[in-house]
N, C-alpha and C positions, 0 to 999 in steps of 0.2 A: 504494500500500500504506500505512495506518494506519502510524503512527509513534505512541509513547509516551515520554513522558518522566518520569523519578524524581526529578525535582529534591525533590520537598516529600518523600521520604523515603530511605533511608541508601541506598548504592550497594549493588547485587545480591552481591556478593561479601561484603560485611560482612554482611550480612542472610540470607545461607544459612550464615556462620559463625554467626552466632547462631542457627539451626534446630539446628547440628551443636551446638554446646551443651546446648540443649533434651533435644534426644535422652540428651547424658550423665548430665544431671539426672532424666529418666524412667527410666533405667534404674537408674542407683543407687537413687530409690526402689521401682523394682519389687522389686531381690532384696533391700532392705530391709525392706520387708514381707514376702518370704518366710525371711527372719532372723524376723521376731517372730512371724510366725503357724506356725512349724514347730516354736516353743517353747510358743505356746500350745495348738498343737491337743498337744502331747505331754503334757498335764496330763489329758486325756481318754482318749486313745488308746490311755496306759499308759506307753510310753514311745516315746526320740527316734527310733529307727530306724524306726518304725509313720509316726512324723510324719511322717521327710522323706519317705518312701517317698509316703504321702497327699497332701501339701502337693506335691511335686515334680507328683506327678499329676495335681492339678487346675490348677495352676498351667500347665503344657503343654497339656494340653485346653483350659483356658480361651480360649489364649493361638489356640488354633485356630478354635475356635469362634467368636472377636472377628472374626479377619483371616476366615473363610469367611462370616462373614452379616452383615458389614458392608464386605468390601474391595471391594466391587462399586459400594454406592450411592455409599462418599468416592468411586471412581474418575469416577462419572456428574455429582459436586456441582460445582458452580461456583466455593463455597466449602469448602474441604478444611479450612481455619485454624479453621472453627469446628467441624467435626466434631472435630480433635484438640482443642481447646480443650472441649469436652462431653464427650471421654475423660478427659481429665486430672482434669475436674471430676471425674466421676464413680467413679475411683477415692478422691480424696479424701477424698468423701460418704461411700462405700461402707467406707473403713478405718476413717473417725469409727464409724459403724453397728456392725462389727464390734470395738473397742475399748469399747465398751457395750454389747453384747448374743453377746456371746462365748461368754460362761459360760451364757448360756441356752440358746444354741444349743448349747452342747456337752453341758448337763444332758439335752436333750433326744435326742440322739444316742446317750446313753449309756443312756438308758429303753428307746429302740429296739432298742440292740444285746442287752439282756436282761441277768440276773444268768451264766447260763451257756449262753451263743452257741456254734452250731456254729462252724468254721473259716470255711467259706462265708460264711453270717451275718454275725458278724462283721466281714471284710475287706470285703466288699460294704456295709456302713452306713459303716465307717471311710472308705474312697475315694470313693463318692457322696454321703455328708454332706460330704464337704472340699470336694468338686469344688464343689457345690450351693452351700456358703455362701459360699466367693470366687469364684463364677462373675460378678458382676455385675462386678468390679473387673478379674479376669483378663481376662472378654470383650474389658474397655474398654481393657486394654494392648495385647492383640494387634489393638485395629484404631487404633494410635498409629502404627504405624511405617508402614502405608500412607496412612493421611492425611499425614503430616508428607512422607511422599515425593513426595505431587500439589501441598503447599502448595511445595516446593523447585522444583518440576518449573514450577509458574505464576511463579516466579520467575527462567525462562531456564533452570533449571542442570539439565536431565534428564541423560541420559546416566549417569554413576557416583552421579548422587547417591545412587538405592539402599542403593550398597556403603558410599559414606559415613556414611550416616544408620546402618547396623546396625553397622560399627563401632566409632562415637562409643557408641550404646546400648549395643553389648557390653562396652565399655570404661567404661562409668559401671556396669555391673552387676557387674564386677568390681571394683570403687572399694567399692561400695554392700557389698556383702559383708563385705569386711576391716573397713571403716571401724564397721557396724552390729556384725558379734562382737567386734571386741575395743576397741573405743570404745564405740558410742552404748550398747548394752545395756548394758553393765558401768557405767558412768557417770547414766544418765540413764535406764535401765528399758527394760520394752517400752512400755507406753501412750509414751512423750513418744519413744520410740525412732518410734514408728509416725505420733504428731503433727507430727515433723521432717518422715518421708516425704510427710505430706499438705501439709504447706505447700508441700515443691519440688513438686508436681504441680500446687497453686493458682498457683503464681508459672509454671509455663510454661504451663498457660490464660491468664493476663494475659498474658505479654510473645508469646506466637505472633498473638494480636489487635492487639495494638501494632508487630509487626511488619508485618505487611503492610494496618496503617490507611494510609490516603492513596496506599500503591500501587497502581502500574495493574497488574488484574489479566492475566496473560496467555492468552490464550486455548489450549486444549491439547486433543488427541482422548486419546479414553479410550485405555487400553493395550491393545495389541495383542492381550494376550490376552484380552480381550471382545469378539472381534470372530472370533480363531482357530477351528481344527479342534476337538471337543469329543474326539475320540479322542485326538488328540494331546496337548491338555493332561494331559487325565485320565492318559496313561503317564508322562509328566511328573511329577506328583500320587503316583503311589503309589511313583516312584522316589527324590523326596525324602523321603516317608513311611520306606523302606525305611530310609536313610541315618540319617534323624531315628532310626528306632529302634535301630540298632546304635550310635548316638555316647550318645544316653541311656544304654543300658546301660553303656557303658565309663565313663561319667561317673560311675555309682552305684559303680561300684570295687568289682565282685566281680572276682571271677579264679579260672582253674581252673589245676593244674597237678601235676606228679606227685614227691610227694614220699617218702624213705624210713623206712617204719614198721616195727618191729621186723625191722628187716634187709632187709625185701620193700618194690617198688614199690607203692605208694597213689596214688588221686587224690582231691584234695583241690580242695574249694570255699569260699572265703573271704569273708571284708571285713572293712578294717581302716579304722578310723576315729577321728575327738576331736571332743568333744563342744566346744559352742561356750565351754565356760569351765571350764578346768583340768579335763579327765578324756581319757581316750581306752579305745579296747576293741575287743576281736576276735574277731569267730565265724568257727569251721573246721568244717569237716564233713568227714567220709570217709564215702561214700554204702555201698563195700562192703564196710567193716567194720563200720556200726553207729556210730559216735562221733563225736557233737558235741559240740563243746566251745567255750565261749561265757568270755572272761575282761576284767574291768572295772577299772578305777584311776580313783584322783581326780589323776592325774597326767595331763599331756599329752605328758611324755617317757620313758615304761615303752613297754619293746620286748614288747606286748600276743601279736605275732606268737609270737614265739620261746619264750614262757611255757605258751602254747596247742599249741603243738605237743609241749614235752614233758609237758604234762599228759596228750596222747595215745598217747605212746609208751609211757609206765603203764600206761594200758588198754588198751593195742592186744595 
């Protein structure tokens, strides 16, 4: 049996910590850039709640459409380092692209949507112009996490690295967050907010190359499931879809629940939220009495909640 040696580069465990790095740095600039392009598309759109609702959409799509029409060939490449290494590029092209031609494409979206658009209309230019214009950067994020798992995988360490690799990513996306609303934007804008992002995405294209220059690569069969039952994944497939859509929805932080309007039980539809820089605000609905009630602040600690509901009990 072939034997391999790593002498001429770093031992496997230091060099799958640095992938697990990689991974933290990708993810903090992914939700970085959904910090700044969820504020730019809301100068278009009208306002923030159209945004995230847009931006959140095509960013998930995207994110699917990368890992389904690309997670197939990294699984068949030899070299997985370089296909992540031409994702990472590629978002960082793609965010310089949109930091320059942003405003064009949004003038242009907005010609499309009309001066007076139906509902339909509308929401349908708002979510397929967002999806459309970060489609090339979202594809190239969701086919990061499976190349980076083949590149781990050729390095010995299959098994959990998966789990590893997605929550080093989810943990830098939650970094990436905090760090972009109440640091980079407030400090340093969006353009140089979004130049930050592109450079951590150029520096793990370099160093995933540098990583496994001079190592022996190892030789690996594709995953199991290019090979499985097609009934069986596919039930697979729509069961995580399922999952996928009930946890988005609780993420978006509506809530239903029955509360007392002029003396009688109501049910009430909500979401409370704050905006990325000193404001916060809260829409309620009561479906069968008629009243919505929608209330804003330039504050991020006014109880939006509690204001909004006796403005209802007014009119109820």
């Amino acid at each position: 049996m072939p034997t391999f040696t790593l002498a001429s580069s770093p031992p496997t465990a230091l060099r799958t910590q640095a992938a697990l790095g990689l991974m933290v740095a990708s993810g903090f600039a992914g939700l970085g850039y959904q910090i700044v392009w969820t504020q730019q598309s809301a100068l278009w759109l009208g306002h923030e709640a159209a945004a995230v609702l847009a931006v959140v959409t095509a960013f998930f799509g995207g994110l699917a459409v990368g890992a389904l029409a690309l997670g197939r060939r990294i699984a068949r490449s030899s070299r997985p380092e370089r296909w992540y290494a031409a994702c990472e590029a590629a978002i960082a092209v793609w965010s310089v692209v949109l930091a320059l031609l942003l405003a064009p494409f949004s003038g242009w979206l907005l010609d499309a949507t009309g001066a007076q658009p139906g509902p339909a209309w509308q929401w349908t230019v708002a979510f397929a112009g967002t999806f459309i214009v970060l489609l090339p950067a979202t594809a190239a994020m969701g086919a990061t996490l499976p190349a980076m798992e083949r590149v781990v995988a050729q390095m010995g360490r299959q098994g959990s690295s998966m789990a590893s690799l997605y929550a080093c990513n989810t943990g830098g996306a939650v970094v990436g967050v905090l760090a972009t609303a109440f640091w980079l934007v407030p400090q340093w804008g969006l353009a140089r907010t979004a130049a930050v992002c592109a450079l951590l995405n150029l520096f793990c294209a370099a160093v995933v190359l540098t990583l496994v220059a001079g190592a022996a690569s190892k030789a690996i069969e594709p995953p199991p499931g290019l090979t499985s039952t097609r009934s069986g994944t596919r039930r697979v497939q729509w069961l995580l879809a399922a999952t996928g859509l009930l946890e988005t929805g609780y993420g978006l932080g509506w809530d239903l629940e029955t509360v007392s309007i002029a003396g009688e039980p109501a049910r009430q539809v909500g979401h409370d939220g704050e905006f990325f820089i000193g404001g916060s605000t809260s829409f309620i609905t009561f479906p069968e009495r008629g009243i919505v009630v929608t209330v804003m602040t330039n504050t991020s600690f006014a109880d939006t909640r509690s204001i909004a509901l006796k403005i209802a009990q007014a009119f109820a």
